[in-house]
BABATI-432896 format. One record per residue: residue number from 0; residue in one letter; x, y, z negated of N, C-alpha, C, O in turn. Coordinates in steps of 0.02 Angstrom, whole numbers. Layout:
BEGIN
PT; i; aa; nu; nv; nw; cau; cav; caw; cu; cv; cw; ou; ov; ow
PT; NUM; A; X; Y; Z; X; Y; Z; X; Y; Z; X; Y; Z
...
//
This chain:
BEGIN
PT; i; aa; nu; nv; nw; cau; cav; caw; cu; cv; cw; ou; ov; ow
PT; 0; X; 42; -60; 0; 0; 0; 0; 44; 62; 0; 97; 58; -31
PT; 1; X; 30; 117; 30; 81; 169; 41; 55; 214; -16; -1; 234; -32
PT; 2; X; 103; 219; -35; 113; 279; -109; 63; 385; -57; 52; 426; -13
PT; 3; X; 58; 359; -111; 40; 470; -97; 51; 513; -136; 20; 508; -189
PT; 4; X; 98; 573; -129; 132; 612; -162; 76; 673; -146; 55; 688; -90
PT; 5; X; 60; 699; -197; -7; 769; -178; 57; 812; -218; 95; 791; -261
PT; 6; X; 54; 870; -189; 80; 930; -209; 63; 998; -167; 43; 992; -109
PT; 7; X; 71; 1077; -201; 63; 1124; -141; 119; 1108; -78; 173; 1079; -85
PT; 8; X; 94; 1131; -22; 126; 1136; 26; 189; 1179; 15; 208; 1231; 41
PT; 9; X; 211; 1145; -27; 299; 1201; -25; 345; 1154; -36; 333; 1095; -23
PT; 10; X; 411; 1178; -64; 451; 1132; -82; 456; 1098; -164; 442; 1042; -187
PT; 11; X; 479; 1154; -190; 486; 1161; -260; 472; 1091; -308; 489; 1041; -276
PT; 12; X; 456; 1081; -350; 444; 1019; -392; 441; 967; -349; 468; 922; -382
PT; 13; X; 421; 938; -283; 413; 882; -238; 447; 873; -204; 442; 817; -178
PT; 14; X; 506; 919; -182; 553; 908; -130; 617; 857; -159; 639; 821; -114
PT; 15; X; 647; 849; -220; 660; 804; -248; 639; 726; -249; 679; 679; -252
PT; 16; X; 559; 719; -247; 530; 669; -246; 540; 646; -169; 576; 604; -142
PT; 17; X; 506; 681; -151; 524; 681; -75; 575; 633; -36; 562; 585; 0
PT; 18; X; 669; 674; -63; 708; 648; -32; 705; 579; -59; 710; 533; -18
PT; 19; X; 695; 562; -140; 710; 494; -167; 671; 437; -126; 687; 383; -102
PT; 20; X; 607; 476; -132; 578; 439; -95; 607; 412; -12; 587; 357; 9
PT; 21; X; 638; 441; 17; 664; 440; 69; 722; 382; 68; 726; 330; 101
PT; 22; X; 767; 407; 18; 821; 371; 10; 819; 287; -9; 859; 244; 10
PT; 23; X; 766; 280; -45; 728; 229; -74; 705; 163; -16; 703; 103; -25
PT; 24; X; 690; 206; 44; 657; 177; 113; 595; 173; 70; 590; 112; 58
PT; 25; X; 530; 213; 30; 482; 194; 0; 435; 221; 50; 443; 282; 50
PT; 26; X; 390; 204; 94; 335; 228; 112; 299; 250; 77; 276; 225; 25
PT; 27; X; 282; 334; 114; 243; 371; 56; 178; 401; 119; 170; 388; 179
PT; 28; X; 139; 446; 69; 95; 519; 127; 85; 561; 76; 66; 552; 18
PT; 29; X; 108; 627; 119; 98; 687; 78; 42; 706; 75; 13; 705; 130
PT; 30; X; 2; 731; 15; -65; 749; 30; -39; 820; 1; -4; 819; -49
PT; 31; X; -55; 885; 33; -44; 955; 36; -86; 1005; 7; -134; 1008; 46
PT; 32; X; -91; 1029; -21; -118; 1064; -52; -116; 1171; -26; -61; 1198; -21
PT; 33; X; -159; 1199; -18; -149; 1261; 2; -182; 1306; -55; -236; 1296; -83
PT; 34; X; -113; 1383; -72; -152; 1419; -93; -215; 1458; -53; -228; 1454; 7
PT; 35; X; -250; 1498; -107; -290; 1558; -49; -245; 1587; -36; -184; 1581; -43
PT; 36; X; -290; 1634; -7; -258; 1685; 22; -224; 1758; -25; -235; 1748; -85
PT; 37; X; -196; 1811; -15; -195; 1854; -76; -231; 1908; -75; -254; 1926; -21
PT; 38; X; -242; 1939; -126; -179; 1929; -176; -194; 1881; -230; -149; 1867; -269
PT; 39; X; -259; 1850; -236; -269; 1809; -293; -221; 1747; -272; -181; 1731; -316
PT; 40; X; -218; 1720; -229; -180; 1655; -222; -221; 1607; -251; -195; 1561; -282
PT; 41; X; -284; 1611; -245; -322; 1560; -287; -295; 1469; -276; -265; 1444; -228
PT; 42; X; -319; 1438; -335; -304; 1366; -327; -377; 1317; -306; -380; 1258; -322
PT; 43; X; -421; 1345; -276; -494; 1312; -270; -475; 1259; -248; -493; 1210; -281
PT; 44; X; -439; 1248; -198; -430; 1170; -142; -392; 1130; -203; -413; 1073; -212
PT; 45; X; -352; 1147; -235; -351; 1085; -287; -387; 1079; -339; -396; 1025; -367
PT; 46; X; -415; 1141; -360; -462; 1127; -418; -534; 1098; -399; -583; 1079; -431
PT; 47; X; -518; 1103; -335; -597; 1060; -311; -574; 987; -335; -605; 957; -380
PT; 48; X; -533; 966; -311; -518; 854; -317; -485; 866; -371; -448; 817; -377
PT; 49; X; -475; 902; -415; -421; 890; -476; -459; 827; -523; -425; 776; -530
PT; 50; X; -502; 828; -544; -523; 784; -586; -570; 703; -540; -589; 648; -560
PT; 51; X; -570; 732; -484; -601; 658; -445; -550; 613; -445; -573; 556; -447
PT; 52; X; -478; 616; -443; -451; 580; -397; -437; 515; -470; -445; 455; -456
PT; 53; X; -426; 525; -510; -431; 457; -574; -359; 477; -615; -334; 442; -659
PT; 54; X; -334; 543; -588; -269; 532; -650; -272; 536; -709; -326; 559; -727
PT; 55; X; -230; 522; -760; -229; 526; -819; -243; 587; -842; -297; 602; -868
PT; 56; X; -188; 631; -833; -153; 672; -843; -148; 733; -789; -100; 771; -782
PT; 57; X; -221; 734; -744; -224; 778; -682; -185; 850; -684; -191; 895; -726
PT; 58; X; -144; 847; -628; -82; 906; -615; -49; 873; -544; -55; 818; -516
PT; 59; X; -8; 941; -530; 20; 933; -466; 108; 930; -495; 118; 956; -550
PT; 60; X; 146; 909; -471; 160; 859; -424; 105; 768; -445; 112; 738; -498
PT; 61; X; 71; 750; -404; 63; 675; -438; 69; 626; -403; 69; 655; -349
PT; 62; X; 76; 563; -388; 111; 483; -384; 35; 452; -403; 4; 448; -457
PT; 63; X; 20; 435; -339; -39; 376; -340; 9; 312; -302; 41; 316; -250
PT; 64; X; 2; 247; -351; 27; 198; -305; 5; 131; -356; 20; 111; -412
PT; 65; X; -47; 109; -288; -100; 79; -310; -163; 82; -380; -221; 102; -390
PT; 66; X; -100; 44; -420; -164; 73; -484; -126; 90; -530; -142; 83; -589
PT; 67; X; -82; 110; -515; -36; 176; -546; -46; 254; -532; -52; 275; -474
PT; 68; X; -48; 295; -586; -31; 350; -567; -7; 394; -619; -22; 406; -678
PT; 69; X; 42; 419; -568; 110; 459; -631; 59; 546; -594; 23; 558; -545
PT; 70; X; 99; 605; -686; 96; 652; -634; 163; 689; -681; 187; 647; -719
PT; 71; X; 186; 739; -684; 239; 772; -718; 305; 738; -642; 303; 679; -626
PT; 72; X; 344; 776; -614; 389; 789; -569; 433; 740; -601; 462; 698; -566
PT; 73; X; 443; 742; -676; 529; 727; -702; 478; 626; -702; 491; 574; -671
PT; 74; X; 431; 641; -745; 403; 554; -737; 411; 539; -671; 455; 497; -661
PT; 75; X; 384; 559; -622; 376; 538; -559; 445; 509; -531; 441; 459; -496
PT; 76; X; 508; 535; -543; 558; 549; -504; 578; 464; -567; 594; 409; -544
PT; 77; X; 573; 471; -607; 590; 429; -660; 563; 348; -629; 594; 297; -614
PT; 78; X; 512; 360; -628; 449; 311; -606; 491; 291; -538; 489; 229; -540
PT; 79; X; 522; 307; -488; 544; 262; -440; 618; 258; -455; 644; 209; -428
PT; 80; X; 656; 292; -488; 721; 283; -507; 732; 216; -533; 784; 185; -519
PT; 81; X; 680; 188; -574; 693; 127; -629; 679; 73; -575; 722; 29; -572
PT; 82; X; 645; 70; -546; 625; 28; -483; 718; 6; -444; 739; -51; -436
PT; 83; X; 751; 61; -429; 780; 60; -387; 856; 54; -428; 904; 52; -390
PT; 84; X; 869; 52; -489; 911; 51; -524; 952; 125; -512; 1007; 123; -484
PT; 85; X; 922; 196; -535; 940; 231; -516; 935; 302; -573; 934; 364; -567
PT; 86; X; 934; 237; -645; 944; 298; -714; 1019; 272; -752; 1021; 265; -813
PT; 87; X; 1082; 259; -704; 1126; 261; -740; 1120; 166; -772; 1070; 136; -792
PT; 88; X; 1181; 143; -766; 1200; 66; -807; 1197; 42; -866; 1169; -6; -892
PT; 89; X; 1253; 110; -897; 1278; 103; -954; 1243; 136; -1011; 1199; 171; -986
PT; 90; X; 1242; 140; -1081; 1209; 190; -1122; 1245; 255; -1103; 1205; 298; -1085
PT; 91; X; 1309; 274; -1100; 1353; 316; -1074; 1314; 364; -998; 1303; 424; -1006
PT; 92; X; 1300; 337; -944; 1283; 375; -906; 1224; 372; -928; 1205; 431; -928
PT; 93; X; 1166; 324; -955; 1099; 353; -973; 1083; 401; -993; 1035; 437; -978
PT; 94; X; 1132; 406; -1038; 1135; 480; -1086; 1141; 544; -1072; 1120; 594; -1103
PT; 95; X; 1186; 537; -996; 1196; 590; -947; 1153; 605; -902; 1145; 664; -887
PT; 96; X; 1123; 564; -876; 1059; 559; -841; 1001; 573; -880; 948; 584; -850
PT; 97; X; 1003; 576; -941; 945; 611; -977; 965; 685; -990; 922; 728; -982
PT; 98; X; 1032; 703; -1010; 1072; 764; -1003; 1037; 819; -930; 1006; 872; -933
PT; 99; X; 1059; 777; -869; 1077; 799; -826; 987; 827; -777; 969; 875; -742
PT; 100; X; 955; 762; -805; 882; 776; -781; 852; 824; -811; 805; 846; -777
PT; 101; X; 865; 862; -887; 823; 904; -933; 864; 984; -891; 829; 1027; -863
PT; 102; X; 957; 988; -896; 987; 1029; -856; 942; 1072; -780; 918; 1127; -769
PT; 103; X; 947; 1019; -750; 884; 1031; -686; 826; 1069; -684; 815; 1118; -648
PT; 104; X; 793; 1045; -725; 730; 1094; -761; 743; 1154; -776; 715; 1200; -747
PT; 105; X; 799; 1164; -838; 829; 1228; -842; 829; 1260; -759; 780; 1281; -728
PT; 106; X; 890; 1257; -741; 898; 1284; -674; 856; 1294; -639; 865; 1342; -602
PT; 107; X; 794; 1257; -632; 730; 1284; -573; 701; 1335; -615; 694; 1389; -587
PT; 108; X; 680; 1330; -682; 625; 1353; -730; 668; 1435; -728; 635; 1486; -721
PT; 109; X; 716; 1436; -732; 760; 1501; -743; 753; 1541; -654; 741; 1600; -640
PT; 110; X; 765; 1484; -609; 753; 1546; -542; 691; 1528; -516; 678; 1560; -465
PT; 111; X; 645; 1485; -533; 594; 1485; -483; 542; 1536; -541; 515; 1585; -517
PT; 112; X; 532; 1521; -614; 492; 1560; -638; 500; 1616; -673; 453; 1650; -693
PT; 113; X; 551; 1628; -682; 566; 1668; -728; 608; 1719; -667; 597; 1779; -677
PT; 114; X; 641; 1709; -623; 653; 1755; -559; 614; 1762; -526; 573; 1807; -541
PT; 115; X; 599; 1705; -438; 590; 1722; -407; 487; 1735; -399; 454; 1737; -347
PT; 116; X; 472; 1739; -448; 389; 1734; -468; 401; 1821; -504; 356; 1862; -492
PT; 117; X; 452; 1839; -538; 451; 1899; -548; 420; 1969; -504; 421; 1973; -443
PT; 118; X; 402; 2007; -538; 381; 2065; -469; 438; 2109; -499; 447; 2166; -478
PT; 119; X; 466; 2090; -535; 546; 2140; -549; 601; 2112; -518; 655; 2123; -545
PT; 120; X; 600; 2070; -453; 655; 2012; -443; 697; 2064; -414; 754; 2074; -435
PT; 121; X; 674; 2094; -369; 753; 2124; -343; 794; 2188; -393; 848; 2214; -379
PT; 122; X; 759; 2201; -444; 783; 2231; -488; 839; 2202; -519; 896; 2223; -527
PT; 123; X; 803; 2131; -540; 838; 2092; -582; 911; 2043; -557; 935; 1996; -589
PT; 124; X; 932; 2067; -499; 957; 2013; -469; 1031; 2002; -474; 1064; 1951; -471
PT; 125; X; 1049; 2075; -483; 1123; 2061; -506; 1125; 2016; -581; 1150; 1960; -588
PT; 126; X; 1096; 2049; -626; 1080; 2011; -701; 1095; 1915; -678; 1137; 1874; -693
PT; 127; X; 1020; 1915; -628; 1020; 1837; -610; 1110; 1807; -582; 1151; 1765; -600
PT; 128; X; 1105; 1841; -549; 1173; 1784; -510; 1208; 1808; -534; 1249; 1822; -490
PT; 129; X; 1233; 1834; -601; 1282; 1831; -648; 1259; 1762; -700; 1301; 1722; -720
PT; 130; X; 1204; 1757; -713; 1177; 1710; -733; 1200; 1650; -706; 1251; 1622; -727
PT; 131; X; 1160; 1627; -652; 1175; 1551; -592; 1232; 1572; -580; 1242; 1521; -547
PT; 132; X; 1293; 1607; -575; 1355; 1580; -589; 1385; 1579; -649; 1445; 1564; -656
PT; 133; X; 1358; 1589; -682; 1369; 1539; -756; 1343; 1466; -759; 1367; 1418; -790
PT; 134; X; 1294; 1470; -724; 1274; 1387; -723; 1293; 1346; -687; 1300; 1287; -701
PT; 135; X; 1307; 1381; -616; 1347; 1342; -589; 1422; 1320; -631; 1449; 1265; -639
PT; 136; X; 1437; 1370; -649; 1528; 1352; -659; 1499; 1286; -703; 1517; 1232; -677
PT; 137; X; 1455; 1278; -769; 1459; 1205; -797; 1422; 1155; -761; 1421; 1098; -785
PT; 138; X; 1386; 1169; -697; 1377; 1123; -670; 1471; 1078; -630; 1496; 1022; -636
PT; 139; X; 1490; 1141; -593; 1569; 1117; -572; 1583; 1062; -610; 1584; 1002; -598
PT; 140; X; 1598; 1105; -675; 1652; 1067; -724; 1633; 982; -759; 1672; 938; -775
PT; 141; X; 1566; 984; -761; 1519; 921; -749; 1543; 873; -669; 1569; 818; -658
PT; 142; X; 1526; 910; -641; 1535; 844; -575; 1626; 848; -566; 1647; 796; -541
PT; 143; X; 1673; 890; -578; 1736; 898; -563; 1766; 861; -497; 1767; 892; -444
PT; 144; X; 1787; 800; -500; 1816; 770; -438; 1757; 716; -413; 1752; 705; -352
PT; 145; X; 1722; 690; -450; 1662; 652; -446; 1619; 647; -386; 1586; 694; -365
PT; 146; X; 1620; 576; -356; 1564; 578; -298; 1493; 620; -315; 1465; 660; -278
PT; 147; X; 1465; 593; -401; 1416; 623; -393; 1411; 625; -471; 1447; 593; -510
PT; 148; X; 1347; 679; -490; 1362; 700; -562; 1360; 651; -628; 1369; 665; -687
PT; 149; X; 1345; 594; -598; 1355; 544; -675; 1418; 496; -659; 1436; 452; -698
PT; 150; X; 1444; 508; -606; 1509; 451; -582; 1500; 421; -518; 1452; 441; -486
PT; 151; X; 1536; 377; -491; 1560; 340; -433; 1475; 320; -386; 1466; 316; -325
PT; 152; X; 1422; 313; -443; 1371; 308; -408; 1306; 338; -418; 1286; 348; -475
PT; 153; X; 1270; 355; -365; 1201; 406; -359; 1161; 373; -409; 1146; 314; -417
PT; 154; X; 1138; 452; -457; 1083; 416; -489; 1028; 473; -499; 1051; 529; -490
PT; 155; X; 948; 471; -519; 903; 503; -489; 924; 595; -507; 899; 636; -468
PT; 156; X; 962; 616; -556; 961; 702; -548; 1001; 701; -521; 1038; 747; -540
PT; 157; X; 1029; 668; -471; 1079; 694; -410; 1037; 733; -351; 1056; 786; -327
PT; 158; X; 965; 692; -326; 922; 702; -303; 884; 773; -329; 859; 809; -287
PT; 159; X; 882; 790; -399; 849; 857; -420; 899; 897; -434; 875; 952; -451
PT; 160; X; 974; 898; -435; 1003; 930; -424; 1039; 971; -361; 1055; 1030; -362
PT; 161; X; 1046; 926; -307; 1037; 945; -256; 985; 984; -236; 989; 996; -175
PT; 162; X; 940; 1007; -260; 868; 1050; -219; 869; 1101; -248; 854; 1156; -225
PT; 163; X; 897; 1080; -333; 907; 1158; -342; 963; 1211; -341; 955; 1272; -347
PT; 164; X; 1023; 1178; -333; 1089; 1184; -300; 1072; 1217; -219; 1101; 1266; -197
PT; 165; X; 1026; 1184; -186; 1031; 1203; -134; 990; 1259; -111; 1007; 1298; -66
PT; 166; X; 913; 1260; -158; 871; 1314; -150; 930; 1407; -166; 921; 1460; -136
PT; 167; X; 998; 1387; -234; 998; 1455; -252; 1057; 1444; -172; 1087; 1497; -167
PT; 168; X; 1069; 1414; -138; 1147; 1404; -78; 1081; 1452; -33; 1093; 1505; -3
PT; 169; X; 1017; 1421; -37; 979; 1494; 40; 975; 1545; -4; 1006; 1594; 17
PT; 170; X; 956; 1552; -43; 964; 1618; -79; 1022; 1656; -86; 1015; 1717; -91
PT; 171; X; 1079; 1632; -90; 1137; 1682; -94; 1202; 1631; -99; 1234; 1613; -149
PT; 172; X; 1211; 1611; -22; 1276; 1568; -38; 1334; 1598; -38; 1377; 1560; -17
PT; 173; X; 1353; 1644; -50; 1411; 1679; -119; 1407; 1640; -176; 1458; 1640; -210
PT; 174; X; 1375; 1618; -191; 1354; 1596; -240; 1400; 1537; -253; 1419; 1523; -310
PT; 175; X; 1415; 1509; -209; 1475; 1425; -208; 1548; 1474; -205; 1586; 1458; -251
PT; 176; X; 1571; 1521; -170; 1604; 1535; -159; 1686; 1514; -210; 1745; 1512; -193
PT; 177; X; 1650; 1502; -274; 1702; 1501; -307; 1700; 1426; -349; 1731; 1417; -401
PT; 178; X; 1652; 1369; -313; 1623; 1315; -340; 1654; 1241; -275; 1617; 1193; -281
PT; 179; X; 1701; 1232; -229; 1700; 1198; -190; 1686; 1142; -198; 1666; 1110; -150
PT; 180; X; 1691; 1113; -257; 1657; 1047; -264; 1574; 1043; -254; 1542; 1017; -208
PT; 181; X; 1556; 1071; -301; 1482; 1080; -274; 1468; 1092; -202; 1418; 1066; -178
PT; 182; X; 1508; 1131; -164; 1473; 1124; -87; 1506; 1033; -45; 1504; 1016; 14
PT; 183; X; 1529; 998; -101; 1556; 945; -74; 1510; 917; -82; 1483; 897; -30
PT; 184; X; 1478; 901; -146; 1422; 886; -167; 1333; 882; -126; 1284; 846; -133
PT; 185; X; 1344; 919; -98; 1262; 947; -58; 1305; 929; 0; 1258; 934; 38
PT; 186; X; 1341; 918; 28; 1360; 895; 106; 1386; 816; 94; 1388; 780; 143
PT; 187; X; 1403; 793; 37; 1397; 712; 41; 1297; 691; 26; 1266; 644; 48
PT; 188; X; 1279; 733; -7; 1232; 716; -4; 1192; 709; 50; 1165; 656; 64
PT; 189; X; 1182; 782; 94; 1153; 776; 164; 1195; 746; 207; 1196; 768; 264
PT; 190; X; 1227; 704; 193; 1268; 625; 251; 1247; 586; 223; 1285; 541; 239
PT; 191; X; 1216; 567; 194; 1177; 510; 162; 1146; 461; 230; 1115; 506; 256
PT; 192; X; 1138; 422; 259; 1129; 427; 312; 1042; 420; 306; 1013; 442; 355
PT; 193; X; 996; 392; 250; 928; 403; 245; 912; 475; 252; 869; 495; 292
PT; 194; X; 952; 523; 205; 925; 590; 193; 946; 631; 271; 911; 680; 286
PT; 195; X; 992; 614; 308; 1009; 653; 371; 956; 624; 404; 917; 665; 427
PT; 196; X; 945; 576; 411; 879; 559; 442; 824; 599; 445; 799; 621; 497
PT; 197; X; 801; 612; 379; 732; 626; 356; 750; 706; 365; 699; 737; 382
PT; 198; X; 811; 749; 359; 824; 826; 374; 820; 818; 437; 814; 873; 464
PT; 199; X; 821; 761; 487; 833; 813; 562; 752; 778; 581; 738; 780; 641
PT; 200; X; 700; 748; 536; 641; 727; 577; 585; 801; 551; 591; 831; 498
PT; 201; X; 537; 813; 599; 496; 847; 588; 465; 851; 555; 425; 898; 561
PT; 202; X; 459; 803; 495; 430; 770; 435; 472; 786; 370; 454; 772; 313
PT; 203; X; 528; 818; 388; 561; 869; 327; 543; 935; 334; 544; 967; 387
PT; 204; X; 524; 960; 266; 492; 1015; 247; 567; 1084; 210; 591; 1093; 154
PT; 205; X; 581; 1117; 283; 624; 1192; 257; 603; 1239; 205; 636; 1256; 156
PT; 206; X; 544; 1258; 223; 512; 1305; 184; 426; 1300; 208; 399; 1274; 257
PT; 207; X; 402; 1336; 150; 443; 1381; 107; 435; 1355; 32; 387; 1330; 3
PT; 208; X; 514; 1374; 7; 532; 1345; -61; 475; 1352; -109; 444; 1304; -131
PT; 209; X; 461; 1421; -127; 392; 1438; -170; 322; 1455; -135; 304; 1461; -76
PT; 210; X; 295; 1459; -192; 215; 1483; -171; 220; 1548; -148; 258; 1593; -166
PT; 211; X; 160; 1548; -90; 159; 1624; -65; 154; 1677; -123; 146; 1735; -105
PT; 212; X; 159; 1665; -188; 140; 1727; -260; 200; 1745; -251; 204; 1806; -258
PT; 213; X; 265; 1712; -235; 330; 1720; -259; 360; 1785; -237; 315; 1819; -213
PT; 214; X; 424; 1820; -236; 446; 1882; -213; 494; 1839; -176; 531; 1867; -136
PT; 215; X; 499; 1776; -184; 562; 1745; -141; 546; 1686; -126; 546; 1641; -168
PT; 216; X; 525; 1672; -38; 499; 1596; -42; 520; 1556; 8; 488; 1516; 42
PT; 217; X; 617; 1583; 12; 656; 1556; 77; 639; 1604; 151; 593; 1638; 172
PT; 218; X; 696; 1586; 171; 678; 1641; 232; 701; 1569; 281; 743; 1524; 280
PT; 219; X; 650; 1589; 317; 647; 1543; 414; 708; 1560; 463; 711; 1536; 519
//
């Protein structure tokens, strides 16, 4: 039975799921979601099926598969990781992989809501990317020579780190300038040969990163 991933039509919280899913070879279908129009940006089209569809815990990003259904982004991403042996071996990287998945959150929660949802964003922006290069530098010093951020092998916040690594690289890639491992990082990743796949088919989603509310939602 093919899995269905419902989320808004953007990137943000699902684009993660997305690639795993990809990488995974998991057959999925996106079911899309649209804001209104503005300036309300209303949510009617999901608040219409929000409570029909049988989740627990009804919210967007959500994971119907069969008579399962996850919803929260970090469960979801979790929920096919364990499947695929893909939360770390040892107690040692588990630990990092619980580290590294909560990190992630930080990093989106800091530029997707607390920036780029701002109506002070371009005010705020030097402040910000004095910021995200502070986070980057301990992201660096975390992955250092490392294929990938828990060691020698991929495990699932490699996948949510990459998106958000890569969302602030369209936003201001100055931003690596002083990070070369990290741009090693997001280009072993997009050679992946599943994920180069799924970036050059018409069925990978560029933009836009945020909701039309945002002051920043990737540029075309």
């Amino acid at each position: 039975m093919t899995l269905k991933l419902g989320y808004w039509d953007i990137r943000d919280l699902a684009q993660p799921i997305r690639l795993l899913l990809k990488y995974t070879n998991t057959e999925f279908q996106n079911v899309f979601y649209s804001e209104g129009p503005p300036p309300d940006y209303n949510e009617d089209e999901w608040k219409a099926v929000k409570f029909t569809l049988g989740l627990t815990l009804p919210n967007l990003p959500y994971l119907i598969d069969g008579d399962v259904n996850i919803t929260q982004s970090n469960a979801i991403m979790r929920y096919i990781a364990r499947k695929h042996n893909l939360c770390g071996r040892t107690e040692e990287e588990m630990i990092m992989v619980d580290m590294l998945e909560n990190e992630a959150m930080d990093l989106r929660n800091g530029f997707v809501l607390d920036f780029c949802y701002n109506p002070n964003m371009e005010a705020m922006k030097p402040d910000y990317l004095k910021l995200a290069k502070s986070r980057l530098q301990k992201l660096a010093s975390v992955l250092g020579n490392k294929p990938w951020f828990v060691g020698d092998e991929i495990t699932f916040p490699d996948f949510l780190l990459y998106e958000r690594l890569e969302q602030h690289r369209l936003f201001d890639p100055s931003l690596f300038n002083d990070f070369p491992n990290l741009l090693t990082f997001l280009h072993r990743f997009e050679a992946l040969p599943a994920i180069k796949s799924y970036m050059a088919s018409k069925e990978f989603m560029r933009y836009p990163v945020n909701g039309y509310g945002a002051q920043w939602i990737g540029q075309k």
